[in-house]
C-alpha positions in Angstrom: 30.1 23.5 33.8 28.2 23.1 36.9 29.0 20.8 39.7 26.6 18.8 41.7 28.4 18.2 45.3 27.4 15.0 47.3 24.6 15.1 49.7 25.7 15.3 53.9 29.1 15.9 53.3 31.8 15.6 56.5 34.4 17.7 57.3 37.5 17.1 55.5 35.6 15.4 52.3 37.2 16.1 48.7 35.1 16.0 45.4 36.3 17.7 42.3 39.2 19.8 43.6 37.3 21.1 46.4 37.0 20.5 50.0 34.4 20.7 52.5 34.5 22.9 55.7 31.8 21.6 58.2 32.0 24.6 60.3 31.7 27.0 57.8 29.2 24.8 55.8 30.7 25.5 52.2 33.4 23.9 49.7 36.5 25.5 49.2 38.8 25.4 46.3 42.0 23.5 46.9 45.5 24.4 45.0 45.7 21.1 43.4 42.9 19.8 41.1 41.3 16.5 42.1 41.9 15.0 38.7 44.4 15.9 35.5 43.3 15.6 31.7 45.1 12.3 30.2 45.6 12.1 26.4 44.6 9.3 24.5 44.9 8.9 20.1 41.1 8.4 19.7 37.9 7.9 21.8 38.4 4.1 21.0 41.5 4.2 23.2 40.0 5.9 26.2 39.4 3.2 29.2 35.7 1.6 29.8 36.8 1.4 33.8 38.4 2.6 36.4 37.7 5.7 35.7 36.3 8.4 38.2 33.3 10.4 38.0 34.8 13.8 36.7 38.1 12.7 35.0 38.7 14.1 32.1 40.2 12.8 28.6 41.4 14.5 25.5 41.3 12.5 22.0 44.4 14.1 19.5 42.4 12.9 16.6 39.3 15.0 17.1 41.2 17.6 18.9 38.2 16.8 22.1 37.8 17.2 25.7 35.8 14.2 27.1 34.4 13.6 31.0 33.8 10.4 32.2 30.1 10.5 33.8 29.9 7.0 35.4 29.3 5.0 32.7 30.6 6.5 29.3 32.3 9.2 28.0 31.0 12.7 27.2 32.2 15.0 24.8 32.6 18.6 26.1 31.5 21.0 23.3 33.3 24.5 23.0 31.9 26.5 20.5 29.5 25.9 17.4 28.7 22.0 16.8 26.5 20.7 14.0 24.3 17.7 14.2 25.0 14.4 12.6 23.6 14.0 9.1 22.2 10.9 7.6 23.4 9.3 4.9 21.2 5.9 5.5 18.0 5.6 6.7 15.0 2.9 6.6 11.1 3.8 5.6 9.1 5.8 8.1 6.6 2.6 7.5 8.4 -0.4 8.5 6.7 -4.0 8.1 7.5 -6.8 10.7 7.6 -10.4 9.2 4.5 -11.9 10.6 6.3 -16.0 10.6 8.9 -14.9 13.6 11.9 -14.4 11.3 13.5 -10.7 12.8 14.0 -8.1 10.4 17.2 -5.6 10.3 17.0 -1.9 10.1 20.2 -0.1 9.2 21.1 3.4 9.6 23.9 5.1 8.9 25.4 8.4 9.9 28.1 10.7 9.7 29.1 14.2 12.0 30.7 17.1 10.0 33.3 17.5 12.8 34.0 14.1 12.2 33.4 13.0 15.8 32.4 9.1 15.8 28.9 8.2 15.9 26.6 6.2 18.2 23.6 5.0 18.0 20.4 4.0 19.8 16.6 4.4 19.5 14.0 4.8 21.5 9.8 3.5 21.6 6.9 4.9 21.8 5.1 3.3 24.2 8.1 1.6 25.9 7.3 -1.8 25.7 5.7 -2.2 22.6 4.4 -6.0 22.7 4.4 -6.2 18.4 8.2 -6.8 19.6 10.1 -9.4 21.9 13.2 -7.9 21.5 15.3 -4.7 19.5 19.5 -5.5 19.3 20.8 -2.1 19.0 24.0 -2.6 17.3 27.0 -0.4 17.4 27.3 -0.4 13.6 24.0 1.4 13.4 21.6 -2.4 12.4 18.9 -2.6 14.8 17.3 -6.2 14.6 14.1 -6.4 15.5 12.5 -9.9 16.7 8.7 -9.9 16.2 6.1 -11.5 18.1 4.8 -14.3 16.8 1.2 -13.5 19.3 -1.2 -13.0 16.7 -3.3 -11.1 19.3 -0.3 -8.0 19.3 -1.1 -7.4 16.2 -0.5 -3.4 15.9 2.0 -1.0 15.5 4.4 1.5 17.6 6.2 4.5 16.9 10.3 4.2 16.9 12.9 6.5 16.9 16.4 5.7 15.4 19.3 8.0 17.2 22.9 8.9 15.7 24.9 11.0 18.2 28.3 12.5 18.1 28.5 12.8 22.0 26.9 16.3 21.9 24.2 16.7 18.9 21.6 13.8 18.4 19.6 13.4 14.9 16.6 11.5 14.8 14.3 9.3 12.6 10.8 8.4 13.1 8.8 5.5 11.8 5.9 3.9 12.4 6.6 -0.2 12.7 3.2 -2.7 12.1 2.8 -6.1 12.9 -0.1 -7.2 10.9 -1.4 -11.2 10.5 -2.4 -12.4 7.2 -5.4 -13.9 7.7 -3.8 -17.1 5.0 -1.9 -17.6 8.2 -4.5 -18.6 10.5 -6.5 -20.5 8.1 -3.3 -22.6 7.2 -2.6 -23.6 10.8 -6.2 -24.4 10.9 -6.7 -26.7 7.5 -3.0 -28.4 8.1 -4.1 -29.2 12.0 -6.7 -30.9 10.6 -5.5 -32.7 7.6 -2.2 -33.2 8.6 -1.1 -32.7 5.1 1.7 -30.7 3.7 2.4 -27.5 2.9 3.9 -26.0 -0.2 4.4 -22.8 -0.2 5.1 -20.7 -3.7 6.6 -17.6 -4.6 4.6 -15.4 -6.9 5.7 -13.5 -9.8 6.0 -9.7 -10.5 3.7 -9.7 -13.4 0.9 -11.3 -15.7 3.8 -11.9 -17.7 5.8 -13.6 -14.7 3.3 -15.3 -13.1 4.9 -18.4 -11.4 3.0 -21.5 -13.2 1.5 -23.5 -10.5 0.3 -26.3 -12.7 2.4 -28.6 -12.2 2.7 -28.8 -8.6 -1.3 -28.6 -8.8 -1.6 -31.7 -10.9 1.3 -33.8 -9.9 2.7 -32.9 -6.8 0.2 -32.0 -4.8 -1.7 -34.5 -2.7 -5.3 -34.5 -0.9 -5.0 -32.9 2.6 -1.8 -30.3 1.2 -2.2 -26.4 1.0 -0.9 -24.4 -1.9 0.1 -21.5 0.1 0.9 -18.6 -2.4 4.0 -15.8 -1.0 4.2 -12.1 -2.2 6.9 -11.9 -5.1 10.5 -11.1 -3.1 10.8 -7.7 -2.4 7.0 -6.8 -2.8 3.6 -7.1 -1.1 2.3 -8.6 -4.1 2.0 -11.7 -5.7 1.2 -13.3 -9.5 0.2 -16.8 -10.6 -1.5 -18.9 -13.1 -3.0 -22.7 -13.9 -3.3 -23.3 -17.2 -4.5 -27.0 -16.8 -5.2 -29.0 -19.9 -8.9 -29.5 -21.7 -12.0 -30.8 -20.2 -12.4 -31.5 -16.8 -8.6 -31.4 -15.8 -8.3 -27.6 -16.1 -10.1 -26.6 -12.9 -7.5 -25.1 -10.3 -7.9 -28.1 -7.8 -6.7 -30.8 -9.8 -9.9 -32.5 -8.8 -8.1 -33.0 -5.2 -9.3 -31.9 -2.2 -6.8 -29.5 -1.2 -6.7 -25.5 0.1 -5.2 -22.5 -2.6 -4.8 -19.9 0.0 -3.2 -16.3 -0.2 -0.2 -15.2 1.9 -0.8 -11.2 1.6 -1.9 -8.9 3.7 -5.8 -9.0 1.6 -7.2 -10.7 -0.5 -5.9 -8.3 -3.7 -2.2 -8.6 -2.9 -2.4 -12.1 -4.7 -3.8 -13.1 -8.1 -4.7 -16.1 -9.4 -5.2 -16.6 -12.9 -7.4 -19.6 -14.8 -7.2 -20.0 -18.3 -4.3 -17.9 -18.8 -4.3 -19.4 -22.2 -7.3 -17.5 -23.2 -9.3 -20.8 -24.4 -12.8 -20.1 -24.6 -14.4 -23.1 -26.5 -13.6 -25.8 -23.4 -16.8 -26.1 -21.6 -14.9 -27.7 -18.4 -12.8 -24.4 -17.6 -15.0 -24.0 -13.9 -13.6 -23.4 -10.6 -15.4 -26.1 -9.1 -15.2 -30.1 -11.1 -14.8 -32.5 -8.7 -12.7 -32.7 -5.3 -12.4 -36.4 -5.5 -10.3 -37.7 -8.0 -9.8 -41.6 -8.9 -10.5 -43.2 -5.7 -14.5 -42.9 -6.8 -17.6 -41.8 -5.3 -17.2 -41.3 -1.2 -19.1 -44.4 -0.1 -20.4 -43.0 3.5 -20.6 -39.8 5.5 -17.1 -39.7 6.8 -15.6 -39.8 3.1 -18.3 -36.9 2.2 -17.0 -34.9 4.8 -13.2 -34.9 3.1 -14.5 -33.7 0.3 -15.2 -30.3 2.0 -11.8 -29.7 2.2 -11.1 -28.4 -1.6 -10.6 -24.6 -0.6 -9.7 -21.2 -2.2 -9.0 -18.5 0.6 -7.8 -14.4 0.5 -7.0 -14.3 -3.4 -7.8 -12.5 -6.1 -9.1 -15.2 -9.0 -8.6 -14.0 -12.4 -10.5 -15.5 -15.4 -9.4 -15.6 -18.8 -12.8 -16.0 -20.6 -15.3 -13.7 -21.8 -17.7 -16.9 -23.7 -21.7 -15.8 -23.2 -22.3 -19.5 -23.0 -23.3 -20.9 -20.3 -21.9 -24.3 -20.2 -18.6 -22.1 -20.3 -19.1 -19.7 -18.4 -20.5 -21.7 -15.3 -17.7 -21.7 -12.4 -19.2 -24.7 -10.6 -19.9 -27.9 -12.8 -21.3 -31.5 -11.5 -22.2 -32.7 -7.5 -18.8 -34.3 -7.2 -17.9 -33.4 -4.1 -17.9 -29.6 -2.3 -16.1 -26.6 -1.7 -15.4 -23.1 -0.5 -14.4 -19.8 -2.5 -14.0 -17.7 1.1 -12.8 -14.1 1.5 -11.6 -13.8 -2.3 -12.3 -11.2 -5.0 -13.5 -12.7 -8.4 -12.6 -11.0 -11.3 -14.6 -12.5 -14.9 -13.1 -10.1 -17.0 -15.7 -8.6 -18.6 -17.3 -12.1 -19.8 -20.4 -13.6 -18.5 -21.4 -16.0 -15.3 -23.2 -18.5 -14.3 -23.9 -20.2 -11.7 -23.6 -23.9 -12.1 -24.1 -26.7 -14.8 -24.8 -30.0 -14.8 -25.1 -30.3 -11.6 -27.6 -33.3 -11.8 -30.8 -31.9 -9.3 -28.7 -33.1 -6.3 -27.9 -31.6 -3.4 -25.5 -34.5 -1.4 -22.5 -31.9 -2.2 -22.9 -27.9 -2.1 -20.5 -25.7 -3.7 -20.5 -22.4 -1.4 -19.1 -18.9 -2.2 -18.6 -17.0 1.1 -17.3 -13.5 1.8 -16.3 -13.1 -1.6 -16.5 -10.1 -4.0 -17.4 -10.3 -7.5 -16.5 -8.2 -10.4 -16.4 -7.2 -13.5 -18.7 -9.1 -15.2 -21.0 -8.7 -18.5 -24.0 -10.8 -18.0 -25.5 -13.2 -15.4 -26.4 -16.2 -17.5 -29.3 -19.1 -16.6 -27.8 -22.5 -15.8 -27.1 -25.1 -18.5 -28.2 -27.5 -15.9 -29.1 -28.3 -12.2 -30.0 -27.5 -8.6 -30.4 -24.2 -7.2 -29.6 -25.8 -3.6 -25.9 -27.3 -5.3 -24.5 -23.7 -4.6 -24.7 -21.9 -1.9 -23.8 -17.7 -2.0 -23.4 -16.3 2.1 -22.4 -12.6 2.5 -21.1 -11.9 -1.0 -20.9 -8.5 -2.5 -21.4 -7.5 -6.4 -20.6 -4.9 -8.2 -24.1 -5.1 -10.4 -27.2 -7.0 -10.5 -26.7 -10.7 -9.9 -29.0 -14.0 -10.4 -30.3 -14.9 -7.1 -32.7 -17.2 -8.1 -30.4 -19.6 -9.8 -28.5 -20.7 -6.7 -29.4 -20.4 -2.4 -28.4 -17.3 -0.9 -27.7 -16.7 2.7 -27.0 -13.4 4.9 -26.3 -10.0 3.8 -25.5 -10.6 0.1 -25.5 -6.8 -1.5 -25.6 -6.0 -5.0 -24.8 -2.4 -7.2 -20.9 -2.4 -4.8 -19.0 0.5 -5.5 -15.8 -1.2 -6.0 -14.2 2.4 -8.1 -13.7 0.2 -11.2 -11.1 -1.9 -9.3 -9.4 -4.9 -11.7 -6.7 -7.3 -11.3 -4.3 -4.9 -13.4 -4.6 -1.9 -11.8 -4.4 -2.5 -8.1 -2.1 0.1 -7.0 -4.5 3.3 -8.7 -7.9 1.5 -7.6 -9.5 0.8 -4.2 -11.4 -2.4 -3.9 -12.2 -1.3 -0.3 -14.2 1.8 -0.7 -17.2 0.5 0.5 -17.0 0.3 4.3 -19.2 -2.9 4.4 -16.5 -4.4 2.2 -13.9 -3.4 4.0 -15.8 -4.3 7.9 -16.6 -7.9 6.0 -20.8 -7.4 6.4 -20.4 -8.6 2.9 -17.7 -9.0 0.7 -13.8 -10.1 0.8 -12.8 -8.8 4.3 -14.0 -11.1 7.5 -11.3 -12.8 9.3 -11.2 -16.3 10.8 -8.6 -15.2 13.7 -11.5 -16.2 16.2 -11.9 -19.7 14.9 -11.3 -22.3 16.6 -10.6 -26.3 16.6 -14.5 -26.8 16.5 -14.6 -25.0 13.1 -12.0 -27.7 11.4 -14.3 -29.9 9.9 -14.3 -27.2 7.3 -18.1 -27.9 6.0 -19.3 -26.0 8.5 -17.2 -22.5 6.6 -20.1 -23.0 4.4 -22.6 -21.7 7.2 -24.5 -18.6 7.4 -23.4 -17.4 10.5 -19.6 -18.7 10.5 
C-alpha cells in the first residue's frame, strides 16, 4: 500500500513507522512500527474517534483488516472480492409527489463475503433543484423531499450505492418532478371562490368507479372543487355520476362548482355520465343550469358566478348512443355558463349535438376550450337555439364536426388522428399522436401554469386567446 508522507517535513519527524533525515533528505524505516493492529468482534465495535490516520483494526467476525483514513474505516482487501448484490431495488423511473409530501426509496443489499453494507448515492447534476433535500439512511431508505416550485419541474439522474468497504454496486434511475396542471387551476378557482375542496379517490375500473353522486348533489356547495385523485397505487383514476332523470342528472348538480382531474393529463382520469346506460331522458347534458334555486342572477355581478361551473383535465365518458337530438345535445337551456377546458370527450359511438333549447339568447355562453372529441357517430342539428350560446375555441376532432351550429374560435382542426384511442383502452392507445394535440395548438394539452390572478374571474377562460 503506498504511503503519502507530509509535505516540508523537519528533521526528526515520524509518520507511519518512519523517520525523517533532513540532511540526507529521505525517510528511514524505524525498528518499531508507528502504530499496532487492535482487534475488535465486529466493525460495529471499532471506535468513530481518536483514532489516527494509519491505525489499523482487525474485525474476528469477518476475519478483516481495516485502516482508519480520517474519517471512517477502510477495509483492506487481500485477494479476490466480489461486489455486493441487490436483493431490493426501486424503478429506474421514479415519480416525486407533486403536493410536498417526500417519498421513500429503499434499497437493499447484501455482500457474498458477508462484509456489512453501506450505502449512499450520488446526482447527476449535483444539486438537482426538483429536490430540497435526500436523507441517506443507514438502513439503505433514502427520503426524498420534493420541491413544491412548480417552475423546477424536471427530472435528474440518481444513483443508489451499496458498498462492502471495497466493491461498490450501483443503480440508476431517472427521478421527475412533473405538475399536474389540476393543481394550478385549483389554487386558482379556490383563491377566487374561497370555497372548499373535496378531493376523491378514483377507482381501478368501470366496474369500481368511485360514485360521485352524492357528494355532487348533496354535499357539494357553489364555489367548492371536486378534485378527482389517481386510484392508490396507480396513475389512473375511475368515476361516475349517475344523477336521477330530467334536469338533475347533469354532472354539476346545477351548482356552480369546478370537476377537475388530478393526473398527470387529461386521460389519466375518467369521468363517466349516465353510467346507467339510460337513453330515453332527454336532460342527460353536460351543461343544465349552474344556478340552482336561488333563481335567475338579477345583475352583472351574479352573472359573473355563474362562470364558475367548470370541468378541467379529464376524460368524460358518455353512456348514450340515442341519434336524437334532444338527447344527444350536451348543453341544454341559457341558465347560466360554463367551461369544458383541456378535457377529452368520449360519446361512445352515439351521436352529438350541440345545444337545445337554448332559447335564441346569448346572456350565458357555454364554451368548450382545448378539448378533444371522440368517437362519435353523427353530428346532429340542434333541437333548439342560438348558435352564439356555445362557444368551441381550439378543439380538436377526430372527424367532421358541425361548425355552423355553434361559434367557433382559433385553430379548431378536424379529421385528428387520435390511433383509435377510447376510454377502455388507454394503456395500448396514444391520444397524443398528433403533435398539435400534444403542443395544445388544439386539443386537450395547453397549460394554465402562466396564469395569473387577472385570469380568476374565470369568464374570461372562455376567450380566444387565453
Amino acid at each position: 500500500m503506498a504511503l503519502n508522507f507530509p509535505d516540508s517535513p523537519s528533521n526528526g519527524d515520524s509518520f507511519q513507522g518512519f523517520v525523517y533525515n533532513s540532511s540526507k533528505g529521505v525517510w528511514n524505516k524505524t525498528s518499531t512500527p508507528a502504530t499496532s493492529v487492535t482487534v475488535y468482534a465486529n466493525l460495529a465495535a471499532f471506535p468513530s474517534s481518536g483514532n489516527t490516520v494509519g491505525d489499523y483494526a482487525f474485525a474476528t467476525d469477518t476475519k478483516a483488516l481495516y485502516i482508519w483514513d480520517g474519517s471512517e474505516w477502510d477495509r483492506i482487501t487481500t485477494g479476490g472480492s466480489e461486489n455486493p448484490r441487490f436483493s431490493t431495488v426501486p424503478s429506474t423511473e421514479i415519480m416525486l409527489n407533486n403536493d410536498g409530501s417526500n417519498t421513500d426509496l429503499t434499497i437493499v443489499a447484501s455482500d457474498p463475503e458477508g462484509f456489512p453494507i453501506t450505502y449512499s448515492h450520488d446526482t447527476a447534476p449535483a444539486s438537482p433543484n426538483q429536490v430540497t433535500n435526500i436523507v441517506n439512511h443507514a438502513n439503505g431508505v433514502f427520503t426524498f423531499v420534493p420541491s413544491t416550485n412548480q417552475a423546477h419541474a424536471g427530472s435528474f439522474t440518481l444513483r443508489l450505492k451499496a458498498s462492502d468497504g471495497v466493491d461498490i454496486s450501483s443503480h440508476t434511475a431517472t427521478v421527475q418532478l412533473a405538475f399536474t396542471p389540476g393543481l394550478a387551476f385549483k389554487t386558482l378557482f379556490i383563491a377566487h371562490t374561497g370555497g372548499t375542496t373535496h378531493e376523491v379517490t378514483g377507482g381501478t375500473s368501470e366496474a369500481g368507479a368511485t360514485d360521485l353522486t352524492d357528494l355532487i348533489q348533496d354535499t357539494v356547495a357553489d364555489g367548492d372543487l371536486v378534485y378527482l385523485l389517481p386510484a392508490t397505487g396507480s396513475d389512473f383514476g375511475h368515476f361516475k355520476f349517475l344523477g336521477g332523470d330530467g334536469a338533475g342528472n347533469n354532472p354539476f348538480a346545477n351548482k356552480q362548482i369546478a370537476i377537475v382531474g388530478a393526473g398527470l393529463k387529461p386521460n389519466y382520469i375518467f369521468f363517466w355520465q349516465d353510467h346507467d346506460s339510460e337513453n330515453t331522458t332527454r336532460d342527460h347534458p353536460l351543461f343544465f343550469r349552474s344556478y340552482g334555486a336561488g333563481g335567475t342572477p338579477s345583475n352583472d355581478a351574479e352573472k359573473a358566478l355563474t362562470y364558475r361551473q367548470f370541468m378541467f383535465n379529464l376524460t368524460y365518458h358518455r353512456h348514450r348512443t340515442s341519434g336524437t337530438n334532444y338527447e344527444n345535445a350536451i348543453t341544454k337551456e341559457l341558465d347560466g355558463g360554463g367551461t369544458i377546458m383541456n378535457c377529452i370527450l368520449d360519446l361512445n359511438n352515439g351521436d352529438i349535438s350541440w345545444r337545445y333549447h337554448n332559447s335564441g339568447g346569448t346572456t350565458y355562453r357555454r364554451s368548450f376550450k382545448h378539448c378533444t372529441f371522440l368517437n362519435y357517430a353523427n353530428w346532429d342539428s340542434p333541437y333548439s337555439g342560438s348558435t352564439g350560446a356555445v362557444r368551441v375555441i381550439d378543439c380538436a376532432f377526430d372527424s367532421t364536426f358541425s361548425s355552423s351550429t355553434a361559434t367557433l374560435f382559433g385553430t379548431n382542426q378536424a379529421s385528428v388522428n387520435v390511433d383509435g384511442w377510447k376510454y377502455d383502452n388507454y394503456s395500448t392507445k396514444n391520444i397524443e399522436i398528433d403533435s398539435d394535440i400534444a403542443a395544445g395548438t388544439y386539443g386537450h394539452l395547453k397549460d394554465i401554469n402562466n396564469l395569473t390572478a387577472t385570469n380568476t374571474l374565470f369568464n374570461t377562460f372562455q376567450s380566444e386567446n387565453t
